[in-house]
N, C-alpha and C positions, 0 to 999 in steps of 0.2 A: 478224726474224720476229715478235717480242713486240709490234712496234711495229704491223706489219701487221696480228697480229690483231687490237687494240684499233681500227685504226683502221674494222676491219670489223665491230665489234659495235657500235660508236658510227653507223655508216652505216644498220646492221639495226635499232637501237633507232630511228633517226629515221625511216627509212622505217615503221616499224611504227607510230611515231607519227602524220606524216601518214597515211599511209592508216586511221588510227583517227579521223581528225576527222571524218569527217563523222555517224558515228555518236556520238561525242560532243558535236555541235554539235547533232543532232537529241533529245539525250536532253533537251539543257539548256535550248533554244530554244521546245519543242515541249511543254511541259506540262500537266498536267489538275491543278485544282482539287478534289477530290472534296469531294460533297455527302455532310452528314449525315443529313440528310431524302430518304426515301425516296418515290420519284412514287406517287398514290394509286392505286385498284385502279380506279376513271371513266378517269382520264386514258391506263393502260397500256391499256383494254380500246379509248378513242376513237383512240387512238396505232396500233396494232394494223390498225384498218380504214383507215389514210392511205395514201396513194402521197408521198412526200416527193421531194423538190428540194432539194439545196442545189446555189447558184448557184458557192461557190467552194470550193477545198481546194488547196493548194502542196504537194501528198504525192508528184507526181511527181519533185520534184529529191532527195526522202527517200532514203539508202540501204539501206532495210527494203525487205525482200521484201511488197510489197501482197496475196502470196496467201494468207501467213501473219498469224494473229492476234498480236501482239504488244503487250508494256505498255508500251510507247516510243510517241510521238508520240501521234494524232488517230486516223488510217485508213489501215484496210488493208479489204481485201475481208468478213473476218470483221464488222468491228467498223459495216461498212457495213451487214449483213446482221440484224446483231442491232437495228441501229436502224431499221430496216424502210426503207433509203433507196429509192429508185425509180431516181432521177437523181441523180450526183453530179458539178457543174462541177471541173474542173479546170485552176488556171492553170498557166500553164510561165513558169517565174521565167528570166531569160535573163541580169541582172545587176542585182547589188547595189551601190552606193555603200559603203565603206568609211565608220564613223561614224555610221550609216544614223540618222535622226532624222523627226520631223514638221514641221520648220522649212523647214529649207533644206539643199540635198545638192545636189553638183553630178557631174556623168557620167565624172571622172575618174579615178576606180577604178572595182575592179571583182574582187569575191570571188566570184562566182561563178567568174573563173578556178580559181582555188581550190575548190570546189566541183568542180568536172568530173575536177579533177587529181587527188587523193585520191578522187575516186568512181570513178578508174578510167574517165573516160566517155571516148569515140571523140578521138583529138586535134585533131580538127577545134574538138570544142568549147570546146578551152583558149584557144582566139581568137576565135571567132564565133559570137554570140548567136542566131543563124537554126542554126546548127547544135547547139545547145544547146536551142532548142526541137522541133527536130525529134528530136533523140534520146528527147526526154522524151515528144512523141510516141509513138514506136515503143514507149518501155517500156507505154503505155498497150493499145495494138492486141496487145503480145503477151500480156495479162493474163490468165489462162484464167478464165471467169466474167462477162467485162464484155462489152458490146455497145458499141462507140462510134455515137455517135447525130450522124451527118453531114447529115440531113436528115430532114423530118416524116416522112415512111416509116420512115426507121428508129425515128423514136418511136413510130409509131402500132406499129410489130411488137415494140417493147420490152413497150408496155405489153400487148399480146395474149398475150405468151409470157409475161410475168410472173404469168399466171393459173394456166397450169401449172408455170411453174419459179420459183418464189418468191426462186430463189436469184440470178436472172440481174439482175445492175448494169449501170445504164446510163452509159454517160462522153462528157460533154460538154466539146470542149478549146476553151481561148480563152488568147492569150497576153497575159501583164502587161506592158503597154507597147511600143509601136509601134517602139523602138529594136532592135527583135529582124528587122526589114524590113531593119534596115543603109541607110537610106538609099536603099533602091530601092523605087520600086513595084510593079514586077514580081515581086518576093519573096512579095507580099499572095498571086499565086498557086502559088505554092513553098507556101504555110502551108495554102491551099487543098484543094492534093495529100495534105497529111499528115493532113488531116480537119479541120483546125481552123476554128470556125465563131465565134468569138467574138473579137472584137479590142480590147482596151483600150488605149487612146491613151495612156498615161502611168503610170508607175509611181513611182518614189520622185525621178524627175529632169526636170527638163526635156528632152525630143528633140525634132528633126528636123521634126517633127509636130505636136508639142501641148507644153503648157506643163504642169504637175503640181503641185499642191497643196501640195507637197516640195518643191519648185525652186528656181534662186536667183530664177529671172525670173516664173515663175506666168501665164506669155501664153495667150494663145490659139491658136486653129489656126494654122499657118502657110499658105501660099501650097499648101505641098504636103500637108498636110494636110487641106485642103479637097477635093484631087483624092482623096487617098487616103478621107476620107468617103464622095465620091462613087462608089469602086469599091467600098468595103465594102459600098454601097446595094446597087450593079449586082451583086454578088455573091449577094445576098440573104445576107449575114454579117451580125454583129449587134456595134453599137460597144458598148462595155463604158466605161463613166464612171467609178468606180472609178479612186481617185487624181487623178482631172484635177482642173487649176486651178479657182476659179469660171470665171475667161475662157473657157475650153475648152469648160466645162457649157455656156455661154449663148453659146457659138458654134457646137456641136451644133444645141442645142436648137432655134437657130434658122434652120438648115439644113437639117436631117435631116427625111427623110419616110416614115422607119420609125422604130417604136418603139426606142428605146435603155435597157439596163440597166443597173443600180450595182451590182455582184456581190457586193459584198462594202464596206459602209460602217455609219456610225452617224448620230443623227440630232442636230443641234445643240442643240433643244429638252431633250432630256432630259441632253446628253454635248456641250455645247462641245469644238469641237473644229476645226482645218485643214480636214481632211478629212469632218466630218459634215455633211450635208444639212441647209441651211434649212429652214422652212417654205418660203419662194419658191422654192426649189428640186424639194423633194418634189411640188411642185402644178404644178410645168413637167412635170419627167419624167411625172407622171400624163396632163397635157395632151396628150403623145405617145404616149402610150396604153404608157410604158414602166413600165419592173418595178427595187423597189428592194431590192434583199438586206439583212437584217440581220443587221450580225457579231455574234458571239457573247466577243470580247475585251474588255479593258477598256478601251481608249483609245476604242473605239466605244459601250460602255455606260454606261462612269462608275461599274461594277459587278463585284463577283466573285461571282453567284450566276445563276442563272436568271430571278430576277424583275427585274434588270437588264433583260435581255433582252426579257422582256413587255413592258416600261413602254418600249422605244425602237418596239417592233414597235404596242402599243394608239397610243402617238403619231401613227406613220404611216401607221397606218388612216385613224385620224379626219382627218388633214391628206391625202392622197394619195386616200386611198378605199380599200374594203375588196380591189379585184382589180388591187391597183399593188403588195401590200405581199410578200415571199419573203425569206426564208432566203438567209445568206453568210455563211458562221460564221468563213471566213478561219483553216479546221484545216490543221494543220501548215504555219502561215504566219510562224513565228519568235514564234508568242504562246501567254499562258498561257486558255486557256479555263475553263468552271464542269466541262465534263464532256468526252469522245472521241466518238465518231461511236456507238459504242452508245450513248450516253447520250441521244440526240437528245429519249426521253417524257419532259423534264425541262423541254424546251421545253413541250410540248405541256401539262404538269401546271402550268408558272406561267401557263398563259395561261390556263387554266381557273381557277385560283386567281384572277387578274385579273380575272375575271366575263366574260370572254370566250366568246361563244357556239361552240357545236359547228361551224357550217357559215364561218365567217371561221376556227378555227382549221384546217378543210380544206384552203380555199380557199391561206392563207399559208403553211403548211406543204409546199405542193407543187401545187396544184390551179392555181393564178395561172399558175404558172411552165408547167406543161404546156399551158395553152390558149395560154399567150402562145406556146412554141413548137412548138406544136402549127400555128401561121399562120406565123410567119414566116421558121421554117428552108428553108434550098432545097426544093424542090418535089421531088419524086422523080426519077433521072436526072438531075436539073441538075446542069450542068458548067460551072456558076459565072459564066454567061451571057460 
């Protein structure tokens, strides 16, 4: 009997354990820097009158309640609110490489198992990455407070009702890396169904699709990746570059006859780096009339403060042009930020500090990102042609 019940408390404490990870994976992963200097009294008041955009956030795989304000991680509904956000992109993380690095990582692990299994998430998704982004989906659609923005209609009435309800968040879903399709293309409209309008070719590994800036191989599109560009066009979806190889970039680029976005990068100029945009780079994506996010971490900035962040954003002004450049702070994406999603007039107050004018900080802080999709989301009623 003695033996029994030890072997029952040793069962109760490890169950208690995993099902504690994920909350302590998001305490320790998910960080704020806090600033000693306080944003000036110009900056809160210019802050105040923006509509903002950021293009990325990974708070959906989080196991905080997003309707409650919390001092754990980036964002939750509160902390979107106090930063006066408008739009907030969200990727759906589908699998992580064990090891995870910016070198080279290959596709055969995979924590995010792990992840689903202690988060408790549907069993479906302790195996399959299309079922892990759609879960992450549905947590988004049952959010009380958020509008998900499927199509220019739904932005154009986000930003209507946002005159009278200040409170109402917009959420924009796109999944990190094309391995969450499993290898079909017919899945592109499986993700379609769940609202998702944004598709990133590649995340920390090489797939099926595209090569990844992480990878062992760093290729370009494949055979079937080019069809699958092609449906993203037909779809009026939007490819998301973000993690792709160079190959990948300059096999988009030179395919592609919609604009494409970087949701979430740094730029090499100011932050060498794998994955940070060239100058050659930022001046293609502009070429296509595409929109480039800048994160707010340190492997993107070279920095732990907010004028980090100024000095990679005045870079790709002057290189890309002043309505190519948007916000992708990459919260609650496994890094340490300068500040959380309240924090965002810190942005706003180093760009000012920077000497950067009032109507380019409009413009990057959210104004870019709305006209761009304000043209190129489906059309109202579209059923994904």
């Amino acid at each position: 009997m003695k033996k029994r019940s030890t072997l029952f408390v040793v069962a109760t404490l490890i169950c208690a354990f995993v099902y504690a990870l994920p909350s302590l994976a998001d305490r320790h992963l998910n960080k704020v820097r806090r600033q000693k200097d306080r944003p000036s009294a110009e900056a809160k008041a210019l802050h105040a009158t923006l509509r903002i955009v950021d293009l990325h956030a990974d708070s959906l795989m989080s196991p905080r309640n997003l309707e409650k304000r919390s001092s754990v991680g980036h964002v939750d509904l509160p902390r979107l609110r106090e930063g006066n956000v408008t739009l907030q992109g969200f990727g759906l993380v589908t699998q992580v490489p064990r090891g995870m690095n910016m070198q080279s990582n290959d596709d055969r692990s995979d924590l995010m198992r792990w992840v689903a299994i202690a988060g408790r998430w549907p069993i479906a998704t302790w195996t399959s990455p299309l079922a892990r982004a759609l879960y992450q989906s549905q947590k988004l659609a049952a959010l009380d407070g958020v509008l998900v923005v499927r199509s220019r209609d739904d932005l154009a009435q986000l930003l209507e009702r946002k005159k009278t309800n200040p409170a109402l968040i917009g959420g924009l879903l796109g999944i990190e890396g094309a391995h969450a399709l499993e290898q079909k293309l017919s899945n592109l409209e499986v993700l379609w169904s769940a609202g998702v309008r944004v598709v990133g070719l590649a995340h920390f590994f090489d797939n099926h699709w595209a090569g990844s800036a992480h990878g062992v191989h760093k290729g370009g599109l494949s055979a079937d990746g080019r069809a699958l560009l092609a449906a993203i066009e037909q779809k009026e979806m939007i490819v998301d570059l973000a993690h792709a190889s160079p190959q990948t970039i300059d096999d988009v680029l030179a395919l592609a006859t919609r604009p494409p976005i970087v949701s979430h990068t740094g730029v090499a100029a100011t932050c060498p780096g794998p994955r940070n945009l060239t100058d050659d780079q930022l001046r293609a994506i502009a070429g296509k009339g595409g929109l480039i996010g800048i994160g707010f971490w340190d492997i993107a900035t070279c920095g732990k403060d907010p004028a980090s962040i100024a000095r990679a954003i005045v870079h790709a002004v002057a290189i890309a042009g002043v309505d190519h450049v948007a916000l992708g702070s990459d919260f609650d994406g496994a890094v340490t930020t300068p500040f959380d999603a309240a924090g965002l007039v810190y942005v706003t107050d180093a760009l000012l500090r920077a000497g950067v004018d009032a109507g380019t900080i409009r413009k990057v802080m959210g104004e870019n990102a709305i006209a761009l999709f304000s043209r190129i989301l489906p059309a109202p009623g579209s059923a994904g042609k």
